[in-house]
PAZAPA-4460 file (N, C-alpha, C; in steps of 0.05 Angstrom, whole numbers, plus 32768, in hexadecimal, padded with zeros to 4 digits):
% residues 116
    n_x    n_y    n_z   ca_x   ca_y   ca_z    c_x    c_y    c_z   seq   type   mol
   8722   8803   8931   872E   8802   8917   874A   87F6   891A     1      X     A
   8750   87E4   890F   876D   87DE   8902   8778   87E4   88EE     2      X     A
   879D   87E7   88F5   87AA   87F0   88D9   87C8   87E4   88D5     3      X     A
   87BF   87D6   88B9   87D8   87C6   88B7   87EA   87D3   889F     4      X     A
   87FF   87D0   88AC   8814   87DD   8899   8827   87C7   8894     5      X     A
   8838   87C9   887E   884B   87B4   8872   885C   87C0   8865     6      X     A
   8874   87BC   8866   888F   87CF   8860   88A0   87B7   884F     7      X     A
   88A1   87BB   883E   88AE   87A8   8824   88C6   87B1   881E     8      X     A
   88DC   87AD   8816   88F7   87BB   880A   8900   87A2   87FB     9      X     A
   88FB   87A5   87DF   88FA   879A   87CB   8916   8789   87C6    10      X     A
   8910   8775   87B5   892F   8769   87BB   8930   8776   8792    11      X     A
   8948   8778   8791   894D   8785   8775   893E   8775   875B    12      X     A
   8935   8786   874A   8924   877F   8732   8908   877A   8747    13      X     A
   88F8   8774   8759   88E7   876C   875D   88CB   8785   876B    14      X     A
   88D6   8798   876C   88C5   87B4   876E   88A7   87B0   8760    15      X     A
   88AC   87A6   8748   8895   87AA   8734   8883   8791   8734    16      X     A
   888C   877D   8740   8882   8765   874C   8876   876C   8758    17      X     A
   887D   876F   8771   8870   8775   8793   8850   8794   878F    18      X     A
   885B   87A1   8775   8849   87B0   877C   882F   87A3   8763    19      X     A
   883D   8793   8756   8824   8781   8745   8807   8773   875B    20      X     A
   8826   875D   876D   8816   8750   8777   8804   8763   8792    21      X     A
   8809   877A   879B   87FF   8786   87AC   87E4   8795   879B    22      X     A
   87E8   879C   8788   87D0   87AB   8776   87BA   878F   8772    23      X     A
   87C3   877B   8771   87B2   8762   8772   8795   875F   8785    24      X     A
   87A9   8763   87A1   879A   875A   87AA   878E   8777   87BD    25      X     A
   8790   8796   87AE   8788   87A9   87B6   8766   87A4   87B1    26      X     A
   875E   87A4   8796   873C   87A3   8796   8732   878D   87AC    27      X     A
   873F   8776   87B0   8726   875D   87B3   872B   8765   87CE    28      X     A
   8748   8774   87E0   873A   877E   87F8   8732   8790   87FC    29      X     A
   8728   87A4   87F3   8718   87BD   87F7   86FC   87B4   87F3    30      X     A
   86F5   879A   87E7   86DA   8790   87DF   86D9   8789   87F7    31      X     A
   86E9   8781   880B   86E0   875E   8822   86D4   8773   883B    32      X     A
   86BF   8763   8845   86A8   8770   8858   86CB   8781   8876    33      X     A
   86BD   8795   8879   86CC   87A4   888B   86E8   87B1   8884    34      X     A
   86F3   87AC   886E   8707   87C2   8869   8704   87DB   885D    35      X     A
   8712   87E9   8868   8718   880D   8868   8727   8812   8854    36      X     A
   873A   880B   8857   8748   8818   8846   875C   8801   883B    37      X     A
   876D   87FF   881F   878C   87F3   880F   8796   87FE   87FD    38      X     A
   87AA   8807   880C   87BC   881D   87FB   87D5   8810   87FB    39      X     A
   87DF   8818   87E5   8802   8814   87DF   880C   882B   87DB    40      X     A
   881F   8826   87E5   8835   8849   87E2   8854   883D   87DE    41      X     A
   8859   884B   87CA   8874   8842   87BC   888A   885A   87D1    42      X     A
   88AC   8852   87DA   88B1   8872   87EB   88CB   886D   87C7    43      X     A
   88D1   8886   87BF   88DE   8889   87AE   8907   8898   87B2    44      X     A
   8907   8886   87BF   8926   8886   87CB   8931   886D   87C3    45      X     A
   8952   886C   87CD   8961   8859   87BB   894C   8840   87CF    46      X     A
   8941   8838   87E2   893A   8821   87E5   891B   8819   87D9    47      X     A
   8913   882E   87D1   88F8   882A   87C0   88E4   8819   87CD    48      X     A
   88E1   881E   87E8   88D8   8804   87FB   88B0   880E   87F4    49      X     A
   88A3   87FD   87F6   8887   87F1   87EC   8872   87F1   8809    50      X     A
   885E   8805   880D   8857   8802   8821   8839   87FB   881C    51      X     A
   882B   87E4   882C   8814   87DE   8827   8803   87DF   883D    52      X     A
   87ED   87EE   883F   87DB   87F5   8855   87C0   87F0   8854    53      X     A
   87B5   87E2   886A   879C   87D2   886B   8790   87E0   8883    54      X     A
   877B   87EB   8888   8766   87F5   8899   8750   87E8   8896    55      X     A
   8749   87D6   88BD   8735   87C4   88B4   871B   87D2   88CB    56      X     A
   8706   87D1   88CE   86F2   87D1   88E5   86FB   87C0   88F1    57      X     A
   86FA   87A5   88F4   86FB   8796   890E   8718   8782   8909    58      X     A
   8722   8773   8927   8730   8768   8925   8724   8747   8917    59      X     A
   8711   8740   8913   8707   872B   8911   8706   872E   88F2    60      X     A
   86F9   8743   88E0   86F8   874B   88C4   871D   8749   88BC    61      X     A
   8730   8751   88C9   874B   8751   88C1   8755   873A   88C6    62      X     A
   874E   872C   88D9   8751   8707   88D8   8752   86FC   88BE    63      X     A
   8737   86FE   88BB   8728   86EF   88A3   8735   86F2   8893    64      X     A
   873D   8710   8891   874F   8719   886D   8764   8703   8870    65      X     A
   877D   8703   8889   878E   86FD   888E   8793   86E0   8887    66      X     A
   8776   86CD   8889   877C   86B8   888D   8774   86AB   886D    67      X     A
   876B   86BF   8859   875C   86BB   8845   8771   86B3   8832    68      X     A
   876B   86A4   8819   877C   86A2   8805   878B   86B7   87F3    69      X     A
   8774   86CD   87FB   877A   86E5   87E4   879A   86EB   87F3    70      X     A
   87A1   86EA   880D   87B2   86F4   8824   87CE   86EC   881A    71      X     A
   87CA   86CE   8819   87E3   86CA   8806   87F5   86D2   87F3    72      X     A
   87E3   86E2   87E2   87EF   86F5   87C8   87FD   8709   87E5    73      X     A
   87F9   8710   87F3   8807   8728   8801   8820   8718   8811    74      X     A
   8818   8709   881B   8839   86F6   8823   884B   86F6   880F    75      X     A
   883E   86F0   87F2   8852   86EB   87E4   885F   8703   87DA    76      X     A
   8855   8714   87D8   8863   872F   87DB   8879   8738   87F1    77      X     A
   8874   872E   880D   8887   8730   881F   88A1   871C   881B    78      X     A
   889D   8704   880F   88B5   86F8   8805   88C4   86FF   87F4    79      X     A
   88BD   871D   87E4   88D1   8727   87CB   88D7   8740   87DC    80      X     A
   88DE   873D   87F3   88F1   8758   87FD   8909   8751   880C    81      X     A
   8921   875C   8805   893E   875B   880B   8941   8752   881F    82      X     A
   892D   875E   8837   8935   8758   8857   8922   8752   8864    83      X     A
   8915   874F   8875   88FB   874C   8888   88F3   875A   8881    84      X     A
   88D2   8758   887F   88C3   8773   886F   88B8   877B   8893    85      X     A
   88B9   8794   8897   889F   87A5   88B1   8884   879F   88AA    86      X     A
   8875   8789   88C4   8861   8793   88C4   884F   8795   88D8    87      X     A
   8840   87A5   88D8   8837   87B4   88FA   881D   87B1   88F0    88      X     A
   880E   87AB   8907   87EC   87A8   8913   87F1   87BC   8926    89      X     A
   87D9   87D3   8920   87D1   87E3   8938   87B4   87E4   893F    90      X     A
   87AD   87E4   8958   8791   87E5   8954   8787   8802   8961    91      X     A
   8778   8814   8953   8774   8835   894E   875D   883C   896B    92      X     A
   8765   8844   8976   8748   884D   898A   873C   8862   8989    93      X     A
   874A   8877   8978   873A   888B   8969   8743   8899   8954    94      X     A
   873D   88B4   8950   8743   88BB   892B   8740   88DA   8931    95      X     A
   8746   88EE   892B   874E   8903   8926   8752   8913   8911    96      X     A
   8745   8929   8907   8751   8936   88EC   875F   894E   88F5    97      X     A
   8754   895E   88E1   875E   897B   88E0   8762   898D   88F0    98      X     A
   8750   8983   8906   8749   898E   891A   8760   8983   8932    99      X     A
   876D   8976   8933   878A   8975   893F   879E   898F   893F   100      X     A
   879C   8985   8913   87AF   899F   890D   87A4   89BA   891B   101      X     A
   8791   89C6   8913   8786   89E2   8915   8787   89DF   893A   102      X     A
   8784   89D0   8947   8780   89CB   8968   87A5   89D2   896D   103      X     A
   87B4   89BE   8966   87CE   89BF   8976   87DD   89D5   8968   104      X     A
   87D7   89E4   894B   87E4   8A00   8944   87D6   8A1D   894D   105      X     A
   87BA   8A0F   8953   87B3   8A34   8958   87C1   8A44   8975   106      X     A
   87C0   8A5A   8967   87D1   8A79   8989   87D0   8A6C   89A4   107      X     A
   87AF   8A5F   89A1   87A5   8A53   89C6   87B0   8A37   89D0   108      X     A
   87BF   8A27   89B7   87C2   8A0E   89BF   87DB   8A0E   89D2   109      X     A
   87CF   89FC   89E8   87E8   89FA   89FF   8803   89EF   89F6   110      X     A
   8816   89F9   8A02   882F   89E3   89FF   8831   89CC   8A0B   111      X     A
   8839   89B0   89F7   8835   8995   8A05   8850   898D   8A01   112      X     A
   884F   8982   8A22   8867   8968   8A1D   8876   8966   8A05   113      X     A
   888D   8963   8A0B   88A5   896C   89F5   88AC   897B   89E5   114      X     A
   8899   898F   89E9   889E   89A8   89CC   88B3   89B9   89E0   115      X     A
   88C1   89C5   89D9   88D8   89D6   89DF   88D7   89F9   89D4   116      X     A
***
């Protein structure tokens, strides 16, 4: 699994832009063969920075998106932010729930590396 994240910080007046053009092109990639997940998350502090997150199955399905026209609408979103927008490719080699939490809080769980 891959996960792409994009970190926007809006250049003034253009907040409502960036999350237009990001809501755009939210349906037509959640339709395209192999994506997981596209979420936007607004952070509500004085920088009001715009975060957009893409979860794909394969590196070859996140190419495709990448290289596709729809992709563009998301560049152009990265050109309406103040400074270099963040954006990170990770690729996931596994997944974990609840069972972390309830594992690393219960009475029996060992102490690891750097806990104090």
């Amino acid at each position: 699994m891959l996960l792409t994240m994009v970190k926007i910080s809006p250049s003034p007046g253009k907040q409502q832009e960036i999350l237009d053009i990001l809501m755009s092109v939210r349906g037509p990639t959640l339709a395209a063969s192999g994506c997981l997940e596209c979420s936007i998350y607004e952070e509500h502090d004085e920088e009001h920075i715009v975060l957009y997150l893409e979860k794909w199955q394969s590196m070859n399905e996140m190419i495709v998106h990448i290289r596709s026209p729809l992709y563009t609408r998301v560049l152009k979103a990265l050109e309406l932010s103040v400074r270099q927008p963040e954006i990170s490719f990770y690729e996931v080699s596994g997944r974990q729930g609840i069972e972390l939490i309830e594992g690393v809080r219960s009475p029996m769980a060992s102490v690891t590396q750097g806990d104090t």
